[in-house]
N, C-alpha and C positions, 0 to 999 in steps of 0.2 A: 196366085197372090190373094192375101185378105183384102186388099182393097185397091178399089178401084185409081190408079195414078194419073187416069186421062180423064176424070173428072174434075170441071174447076171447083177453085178451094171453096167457093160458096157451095156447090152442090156437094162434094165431101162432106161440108162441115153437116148438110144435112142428114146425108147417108149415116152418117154417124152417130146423129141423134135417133133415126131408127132405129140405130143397131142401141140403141141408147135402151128406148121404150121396148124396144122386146127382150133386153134382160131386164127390163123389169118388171114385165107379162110374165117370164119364164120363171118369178120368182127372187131371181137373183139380185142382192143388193150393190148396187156398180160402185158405192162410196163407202164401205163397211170401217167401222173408227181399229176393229180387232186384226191381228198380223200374227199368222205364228211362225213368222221367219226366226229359223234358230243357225242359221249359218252367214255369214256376211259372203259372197261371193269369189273375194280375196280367202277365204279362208278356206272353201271349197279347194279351189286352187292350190293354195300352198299342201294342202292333206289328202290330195288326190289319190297318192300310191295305199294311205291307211284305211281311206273310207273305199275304195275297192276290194282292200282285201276282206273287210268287217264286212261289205255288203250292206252297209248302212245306209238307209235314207233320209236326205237332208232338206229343207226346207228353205228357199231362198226367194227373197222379193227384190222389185224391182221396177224399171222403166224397160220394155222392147223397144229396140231399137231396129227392128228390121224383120221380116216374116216372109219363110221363101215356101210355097206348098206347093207336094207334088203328091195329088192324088190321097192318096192314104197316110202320107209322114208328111209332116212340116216341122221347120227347122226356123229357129228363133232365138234373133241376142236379148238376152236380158243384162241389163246394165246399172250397177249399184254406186254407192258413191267410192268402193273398193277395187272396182273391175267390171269386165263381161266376161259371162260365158254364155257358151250354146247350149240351146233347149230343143229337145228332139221328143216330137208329139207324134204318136201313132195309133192311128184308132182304134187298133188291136190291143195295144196297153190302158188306154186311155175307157175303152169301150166307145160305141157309133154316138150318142147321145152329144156326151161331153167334148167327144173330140170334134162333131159335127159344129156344139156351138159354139167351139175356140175359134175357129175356121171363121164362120159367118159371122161372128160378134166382137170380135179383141182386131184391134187395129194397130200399128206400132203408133208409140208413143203410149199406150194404155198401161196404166202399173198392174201386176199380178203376183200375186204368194203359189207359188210352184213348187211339188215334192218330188224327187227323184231319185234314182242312183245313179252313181258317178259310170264313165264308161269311155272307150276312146275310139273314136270313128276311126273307119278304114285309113284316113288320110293323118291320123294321131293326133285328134284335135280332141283336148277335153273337153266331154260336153256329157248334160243330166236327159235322162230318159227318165219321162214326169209319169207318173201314176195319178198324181190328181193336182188341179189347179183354181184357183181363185182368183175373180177379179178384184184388184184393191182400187183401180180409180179409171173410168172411163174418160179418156179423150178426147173433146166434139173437137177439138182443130188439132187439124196435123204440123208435125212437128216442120219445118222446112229444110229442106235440100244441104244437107253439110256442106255442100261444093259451094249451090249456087245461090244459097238462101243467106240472108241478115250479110250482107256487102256494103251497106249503107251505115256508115259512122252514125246517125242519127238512130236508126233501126237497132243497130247494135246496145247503143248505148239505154236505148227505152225499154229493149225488151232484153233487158241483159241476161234473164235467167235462161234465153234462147240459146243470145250469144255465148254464156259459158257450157251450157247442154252439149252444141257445137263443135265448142274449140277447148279441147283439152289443155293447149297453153296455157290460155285466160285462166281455168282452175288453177292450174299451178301454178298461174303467176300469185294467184290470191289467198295460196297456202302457203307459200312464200314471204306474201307480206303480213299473214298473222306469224309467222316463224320471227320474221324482222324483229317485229315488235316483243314478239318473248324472249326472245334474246337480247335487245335492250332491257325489258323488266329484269332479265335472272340478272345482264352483267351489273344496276345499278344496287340491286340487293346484295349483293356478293360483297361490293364495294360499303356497304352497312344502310344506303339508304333508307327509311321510311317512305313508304310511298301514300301517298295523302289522294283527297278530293276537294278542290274547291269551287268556289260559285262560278255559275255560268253562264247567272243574271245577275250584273252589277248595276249601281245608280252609278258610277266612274268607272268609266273605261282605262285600264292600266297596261304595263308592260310592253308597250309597243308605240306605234307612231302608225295608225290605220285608220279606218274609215268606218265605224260599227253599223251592224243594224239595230234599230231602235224600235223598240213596243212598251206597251202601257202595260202596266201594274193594276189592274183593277182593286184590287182589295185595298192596295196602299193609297190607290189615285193615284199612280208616281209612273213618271217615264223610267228607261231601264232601258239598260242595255245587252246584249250579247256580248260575251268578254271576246278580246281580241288576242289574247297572250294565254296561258295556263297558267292562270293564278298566280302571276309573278310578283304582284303587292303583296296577295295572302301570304303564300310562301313564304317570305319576307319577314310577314309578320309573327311566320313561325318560328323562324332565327329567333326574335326576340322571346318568342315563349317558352324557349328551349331547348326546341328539337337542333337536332346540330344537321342533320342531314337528311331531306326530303325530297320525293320526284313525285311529278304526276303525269298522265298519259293519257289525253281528253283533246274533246272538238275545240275549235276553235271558229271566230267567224269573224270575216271584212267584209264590208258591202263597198267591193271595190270592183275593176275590172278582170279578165279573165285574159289567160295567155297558157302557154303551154307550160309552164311554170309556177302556176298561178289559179287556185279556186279561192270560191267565196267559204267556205265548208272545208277543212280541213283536221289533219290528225297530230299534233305534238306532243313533243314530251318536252319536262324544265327540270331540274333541281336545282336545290338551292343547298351548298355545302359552308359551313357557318367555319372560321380559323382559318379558310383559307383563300388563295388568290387564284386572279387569273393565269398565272403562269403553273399552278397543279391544275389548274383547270384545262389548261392544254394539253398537259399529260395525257389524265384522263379521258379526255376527248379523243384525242388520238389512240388510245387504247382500246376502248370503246369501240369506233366505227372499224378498227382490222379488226377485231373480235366478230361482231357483226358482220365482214365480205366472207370472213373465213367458215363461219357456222352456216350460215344463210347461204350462200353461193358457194364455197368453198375454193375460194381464190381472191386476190387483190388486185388482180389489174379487170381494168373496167373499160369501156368506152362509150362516150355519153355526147350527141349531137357530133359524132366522128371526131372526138379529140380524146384522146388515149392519157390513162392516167392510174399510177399505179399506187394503192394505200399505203404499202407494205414500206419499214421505216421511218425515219424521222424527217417531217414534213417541214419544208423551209420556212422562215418569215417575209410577211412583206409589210414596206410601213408603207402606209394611207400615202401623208404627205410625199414623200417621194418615189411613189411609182405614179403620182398625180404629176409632178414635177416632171419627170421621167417620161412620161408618152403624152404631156399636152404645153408644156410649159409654163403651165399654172401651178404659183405655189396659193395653195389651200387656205395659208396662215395669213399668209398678206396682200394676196390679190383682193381688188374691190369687185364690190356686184355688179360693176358696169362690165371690168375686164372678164369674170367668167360669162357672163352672157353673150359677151362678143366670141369667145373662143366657143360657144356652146354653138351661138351661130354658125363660124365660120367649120365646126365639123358635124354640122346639119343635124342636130340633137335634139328632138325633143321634151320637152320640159314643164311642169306644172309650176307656178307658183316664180316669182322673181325676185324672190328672198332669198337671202346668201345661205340657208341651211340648205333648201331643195336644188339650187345651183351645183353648191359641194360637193351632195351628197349626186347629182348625175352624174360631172366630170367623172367620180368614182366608178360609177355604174360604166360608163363609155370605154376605160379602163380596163375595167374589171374582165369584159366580155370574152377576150383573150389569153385569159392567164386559164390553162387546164389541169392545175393543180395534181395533187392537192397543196394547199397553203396554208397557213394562218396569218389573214390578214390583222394588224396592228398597228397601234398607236394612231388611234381615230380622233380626229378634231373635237374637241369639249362640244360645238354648238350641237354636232351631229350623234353627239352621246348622252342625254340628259339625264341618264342612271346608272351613269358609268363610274367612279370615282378617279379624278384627275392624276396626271401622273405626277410624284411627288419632284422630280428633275425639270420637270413642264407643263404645270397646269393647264397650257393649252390643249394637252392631246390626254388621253385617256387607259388606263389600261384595261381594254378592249380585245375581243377575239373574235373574228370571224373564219369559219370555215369556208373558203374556198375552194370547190370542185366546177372544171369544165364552163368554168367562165361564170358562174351563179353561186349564190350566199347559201351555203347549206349547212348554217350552224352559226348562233352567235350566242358571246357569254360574255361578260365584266368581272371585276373587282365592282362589287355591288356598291356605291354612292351609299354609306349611312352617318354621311353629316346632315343631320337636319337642316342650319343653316343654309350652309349649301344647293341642299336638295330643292326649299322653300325657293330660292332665287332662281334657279333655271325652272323648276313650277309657274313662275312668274314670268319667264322668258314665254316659256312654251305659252301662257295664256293669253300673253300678249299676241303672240303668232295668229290665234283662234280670233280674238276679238279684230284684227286684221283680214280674217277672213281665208284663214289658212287650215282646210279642211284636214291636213293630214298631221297638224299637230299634236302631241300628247296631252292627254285632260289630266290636269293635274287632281291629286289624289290628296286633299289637305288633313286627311282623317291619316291617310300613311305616315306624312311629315308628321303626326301627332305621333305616331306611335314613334318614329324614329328619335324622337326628343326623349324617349322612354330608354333607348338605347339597344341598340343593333351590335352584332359580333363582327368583324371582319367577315365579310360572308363573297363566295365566287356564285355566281348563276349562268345556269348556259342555257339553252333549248335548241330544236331541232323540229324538223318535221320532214310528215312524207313524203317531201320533197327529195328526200335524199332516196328515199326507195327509189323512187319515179328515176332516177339518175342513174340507179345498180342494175335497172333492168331498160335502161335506154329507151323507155315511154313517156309521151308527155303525163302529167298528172293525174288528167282525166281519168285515161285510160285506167292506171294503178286504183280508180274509186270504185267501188261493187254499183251503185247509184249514182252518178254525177245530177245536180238536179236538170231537169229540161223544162221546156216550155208547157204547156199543155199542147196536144196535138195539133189544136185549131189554130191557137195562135202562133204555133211556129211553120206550119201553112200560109197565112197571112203575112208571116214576113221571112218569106226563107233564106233571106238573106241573114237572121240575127245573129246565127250559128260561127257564122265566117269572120263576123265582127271582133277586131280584139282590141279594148276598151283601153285606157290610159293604165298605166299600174302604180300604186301606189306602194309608198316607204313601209318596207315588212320589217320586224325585227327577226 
């Protein structure tokens, strides 16, 4: 073996930096920026029968993953982000020199630019016989233990380019969810969208009902905020400029609690389609996410927290008001705030805030948790829709759509509210909520009201996020992020408990 494995990882990591300083005694550069890999690995592979017959030699780089030496040959994976193959080094090909400092100097995990010809060991394993080799990046700490290394969710999650090194799932869960996501762009562009960029530092926080983070504007002097929605005023205000049909596909951020459903840092996408309603917006919606199980996973039945659910088809309705009726007794529309706090009590719920909007809107949640869809939930209460436009047979409820999977909201869209009137009065509701001291209220946007007085199209709006990935592949959220943020080291030593804690959650749109 190249190196030593009964060494601890401190005296390793030292041995390594020897092996560090003597190639670069012996001249050799262990960080070189130049590569003259001209084969990706996979492509070795696939051309194996032509590059034997041509006799051709190919050039491939890489990470070793592993180094077995017996005497005068060693045998070595090298591993691309296409594949591995084996590397079969003998100091009769190689000459005593070079092949001696393969040996004593390269350790796995070490990158190298390696030339060979193709060839099939006695046991029909393709594998390159190197004629010459190059180090591209020396290793001082070894890689850990596939079995028994990075086991710790925290470890995992900090040193992720370990954990995906690792575990070949993880990769492929995360080419997976850049696929999701171009698969939603292709299918909204097919559909004619324009896809846009808006701000991501607003002085009004829009689109949602959350919790922002907040920072200073130096140049301006001005507080500012993280937007909490995808540009859903902007957007809006693109209706009016013209555009008839726009999406975007950007972070998002709440500085609220954390659950398995649930980060501060997330991934959405919105459009805003101008002529038309919530009820094509359904359509589409539903079109949408089969098009997405079937490209991306290829299949529609899914299971997510062990409740089984199948996309494929047309998805049922449920109304707000009476499946709230339906599994609590509470009707939504005319119970007082005394009666749902009592029923919030009596099925041990709890609840932020003792205002009839954050009551409503948990019965619903309490509800909700049971229904494994898919569904589209409808006809939401006006208070608990403040950008919804009312329904014309019943101003009290709204025409509203929520996506429904597995017990959790994984999609919501309107008939977009552009009566200014209108809009200006529940902007007044909701500020009233805020000056009461009600953190999860919407900030009203009186610059929007402005534009809507300019005049708005019938317009439908939906949005979504990673949430619904995290759902396709039955991981909590975290999981599905490349970086989740974490503490610093120190301080999540200090409180190892912080990790475990899961914080109130606040109203997402």
């Amino acid at each position: 073996m190249s190196e030593n494995t009964n060494l601890a990882p401190g005296s390793e990591r030292e041995e390594r930096l020897k092996k560090l300083a003597a190639l670069k005694e012996s001249g050799i550069n262990p960080y070189p920026a130049a590569c003259k890999r001209d084969h990706a690995i996979a492509q070795v592979l696939a051309d194996f029968e032509t590059l034997t017959e041509s006799q051709k030699k190919v050039v491939v780089a890489g990470r070793l993953r592993s180094l077995r030496s017996h005497g005068n040959l060693t045998f070595a994976s090298l591993e691309d982000a296409s594949g591995s193959i084996q590397l079969a080094l003998s100091k009769k090909e190689l000459g005593d020199e070079s092949y001696k400092r393969f040996v004593k100097l390269i350790d796995s995990g070490d990158f190298i630019e390696a030339e060979g010809a193709v060839f099939l060991t006695h046991k029909g394993e393709k594998s390159l016989m190197i004629s010459s080799w190059n180090v591209l990046t020396k290793a001082i700490a070894p890689i850990p233990d596939a079995w028994y290394g990075l086991k710790d969710e925290d470890e995992r999650y900090r040193r992720r380019y370990l954990d995906i090194l690792l575990n070949p799932e993880t990769r492929e869960m995360f080419y997976k969810k850049a696929l999701f996501w171009e698969v939603t762009r292709d299918f909204m562009k097919r559909q004619g969208f324009f896809e846009v960029e808006t701000p991501s530092i607003e002085t009004t926080t829009g689109g949602a009902e959350a919790n922002p983070f907040q920072t200073h504007h130096n140049d301006y002097d001005l507080d500012v905020f993280l937007r909490i929605s995808v540009g859903e005023l902007w957007q809006k205000r693109l209706m009016a400029a013209g555009f008839e049909k726009v999406f975007e596909i950007g972070r998002v951020y709440r500085n609220e609690g954390s659950s398995p459903d649930h980060l501060q840092e997330f991934t959405n996408m919105e459009f805003y389609w101008a002529y038309a309603n919530y009820e094509q917006g359904m359509k589409m919606v539903q079109e949408m996410y089969q098009e997405i199980a079937l490209k991306v996973f290829g299949k529609t039945k899914f299971s997510t927290k062990g409740m089984e659910y199948d996309l494929a088809g047309e998805w049922p309705k449920i109304d707000y008001r009476e499946e709230v009726l339906k599994r609590t007794g509470i009707d939504v529309l005319k119970a007082s705030e005394d009666e749902m706090k009592a029923k919030l009590d009596e099925l041990a719920v709890k609840y932020e805030g003792d205002n009839r909007e954050r009551m409503m809107d948990t019965l619903w949640k309490y509800c909700r948790r049971t229904i494994a869809g898919p569904a589209f939930l409808v006809n939401h209460p006006k208070l608990v829709s403040p950008l919804s436009k009312a329904k014309t047979d019943n101003p009290e409820l709204t025409e509203r759509f929520q996506v429904i999977i597995a017990g959790s909201e994984v999609g919501n869209g309107f008939s977009e509210l552009n009566d200014p009137v209108d809009q200006r009065e529940r902007f007044e509701l909701q500020q009233g909520l805020i000056d009461r001291g009600d953190k999860e209220a919407m900030m009203p946007d009186w610059e929007f009201v402005e534009m809507l007085e300019h005049g708005m199209p019938p317009t439908c709006g939906f949005g979504f996020g990673e949430r619904l990935f995290a759902f396709m592949v039955d991981k909590p959220v975290r999981e599905v992020t490349l970086f989740p943020l974490m503490k610093p080291k120190r301080e999540a030593i200090e409180d190892i408990n912080a990790e475990d804690k899961v914080l109130p959650l606040k109203k997402n749109r």
